[in-house]
C-alpha positions in Angstrom: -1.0 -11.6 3.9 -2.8 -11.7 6.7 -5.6 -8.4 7.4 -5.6 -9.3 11.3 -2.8 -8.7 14.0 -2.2 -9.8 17.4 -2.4 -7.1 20.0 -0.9 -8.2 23.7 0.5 -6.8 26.9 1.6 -9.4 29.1 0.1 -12.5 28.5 -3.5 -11.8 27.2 -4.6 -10.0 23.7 -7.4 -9.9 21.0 -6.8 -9.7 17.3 -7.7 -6.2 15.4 -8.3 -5.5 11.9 -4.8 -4.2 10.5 -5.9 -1.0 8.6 -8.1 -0.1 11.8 -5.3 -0.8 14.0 -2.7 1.1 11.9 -5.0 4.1 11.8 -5.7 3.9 15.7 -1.9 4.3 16.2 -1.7 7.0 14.0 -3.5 8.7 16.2 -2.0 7.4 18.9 1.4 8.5 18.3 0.2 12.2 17.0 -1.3 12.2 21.4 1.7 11.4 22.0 4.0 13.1 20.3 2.3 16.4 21.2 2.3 15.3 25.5 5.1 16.8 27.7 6.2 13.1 27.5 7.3 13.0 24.2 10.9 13.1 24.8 11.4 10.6 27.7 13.2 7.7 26.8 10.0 5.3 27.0 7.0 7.0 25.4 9.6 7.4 22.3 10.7 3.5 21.9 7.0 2.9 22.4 5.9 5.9 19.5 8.8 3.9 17.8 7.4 0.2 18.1 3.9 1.7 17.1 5.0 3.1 13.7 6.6 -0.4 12.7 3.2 -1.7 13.5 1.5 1.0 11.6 3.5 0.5 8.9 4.5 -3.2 8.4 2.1 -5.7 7.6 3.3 -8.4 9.6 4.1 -7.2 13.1 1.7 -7.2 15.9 1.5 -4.5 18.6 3.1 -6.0 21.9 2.8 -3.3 24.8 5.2 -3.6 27.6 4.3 -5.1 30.4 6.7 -3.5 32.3 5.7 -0.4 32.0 5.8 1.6 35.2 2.3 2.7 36.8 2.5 6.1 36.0 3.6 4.8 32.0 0.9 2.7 32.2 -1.5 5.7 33.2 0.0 8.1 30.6 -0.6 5.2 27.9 -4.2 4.9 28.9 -4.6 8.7 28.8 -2.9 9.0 25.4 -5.2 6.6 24.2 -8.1 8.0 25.3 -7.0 11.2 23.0 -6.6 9.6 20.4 -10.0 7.9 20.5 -11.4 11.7 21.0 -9.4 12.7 18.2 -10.9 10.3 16.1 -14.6 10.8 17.1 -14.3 14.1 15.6 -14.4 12.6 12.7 -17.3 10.4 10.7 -14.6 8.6 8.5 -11.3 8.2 7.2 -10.8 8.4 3.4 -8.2 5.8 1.7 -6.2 8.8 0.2 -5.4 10.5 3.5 -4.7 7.1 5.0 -2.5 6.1 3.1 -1.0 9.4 2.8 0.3 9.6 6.1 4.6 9.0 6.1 5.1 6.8 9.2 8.4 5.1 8.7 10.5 6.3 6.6 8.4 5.2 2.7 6.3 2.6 4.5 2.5 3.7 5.2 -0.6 1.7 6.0 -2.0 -0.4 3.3 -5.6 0.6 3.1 -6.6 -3.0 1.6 -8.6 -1.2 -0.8 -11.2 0.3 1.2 -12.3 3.8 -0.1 -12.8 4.9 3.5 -12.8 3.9 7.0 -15.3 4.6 9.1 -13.7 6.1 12.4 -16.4 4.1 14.6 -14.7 1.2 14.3 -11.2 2.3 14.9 -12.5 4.3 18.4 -13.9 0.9 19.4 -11.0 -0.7 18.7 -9.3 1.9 21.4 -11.3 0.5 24.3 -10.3 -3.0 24.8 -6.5 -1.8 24.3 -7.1 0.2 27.3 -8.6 -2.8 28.9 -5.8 -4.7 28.1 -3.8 -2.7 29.5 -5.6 -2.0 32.8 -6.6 -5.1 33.5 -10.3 -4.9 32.8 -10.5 -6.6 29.4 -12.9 -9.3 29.2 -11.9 -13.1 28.7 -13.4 -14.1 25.1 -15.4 -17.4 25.4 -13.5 -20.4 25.5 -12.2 -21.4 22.3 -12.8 -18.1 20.5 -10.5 -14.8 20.7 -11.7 -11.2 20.6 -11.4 -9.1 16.9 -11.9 -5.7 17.0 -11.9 -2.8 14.2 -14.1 -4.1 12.2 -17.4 -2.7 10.5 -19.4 -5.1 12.2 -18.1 -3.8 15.9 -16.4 -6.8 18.5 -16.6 -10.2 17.7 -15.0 -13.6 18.2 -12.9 -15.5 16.3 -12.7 -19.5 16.8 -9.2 -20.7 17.8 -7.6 -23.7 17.5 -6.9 -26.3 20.2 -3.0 -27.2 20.5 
């Protein structure tokens, strides 16, 4: 099993430590659950799409890319919460983590970490806004970005098809 997934919105992505990305969209989906957006029929397939990805070890976090402008703009801000939410906070411990229900028994593997520092995770919230606004920076050639992990951004080497 793999402790890396793919995060992408049209076209471009970077790789992200699972149990930093699963805790990110924890987050994530408690901003938006508590918006005024909640109930519209977007921002709940997308609070949807994040738990799977929270929750199953295997499934990357696609964003759509055909979000509207003003979806794309309430994503950003959303994430921006939940990157505020998080800095109130120094770390995570494994026994909340993996406490939290986020589909139906399923909950984020912790890996066997006994906590996760939040800095990581925030960082981690930074390029997916970039991603998503356009202002993402392309990883050197042959290499892709990984993010979430204790040792902050790095690159990853890629193989040539």
């Amino acid at each position: 099993m793999s402790r890396t997934k793919y995060v992408d919105y049209a076209d471009r992505g970077f790789w992200a430590y699972d149990v930093a990305l699963g805790v990110f969209l924890k987050h994530l989906i408690d901003a938006a659950e508590g918006s005024d957006q909640a109930d519209t029929g977007w921002l709940s397939i997308a609070i949807a799409n994040w738990r799977e990805t929270a929750a199953i070890s295997d499934i990357g976090l696609t964003l759509d890319a055909d979000w509207s402008v003003a979806q794309r703009q309430t994503f950003i801000d959303l994430t921006g919460h939940a990157c505020t939410s998080l800095a109130k906070r120094e770390s995570l411990p494994a026994d909340e983590i993996i406490a939290w229900p986020l589909l139906d028994d399923l909950r984020i593997h912790a890996r066997g970490v006994t906590e996760l520092p939040a800095g990581p995770v925030i960082e981690l919230g930074q390029p997916i806004i970039g991603l998503v606004a356009g202002t993402l920076p392309e990883a050197p050639i042959g290499t892709a970005w990984l993010y979430g992990t204790d040792r902050g951004r790095e690159t990853i080497g890629m193989r040539s098809s």
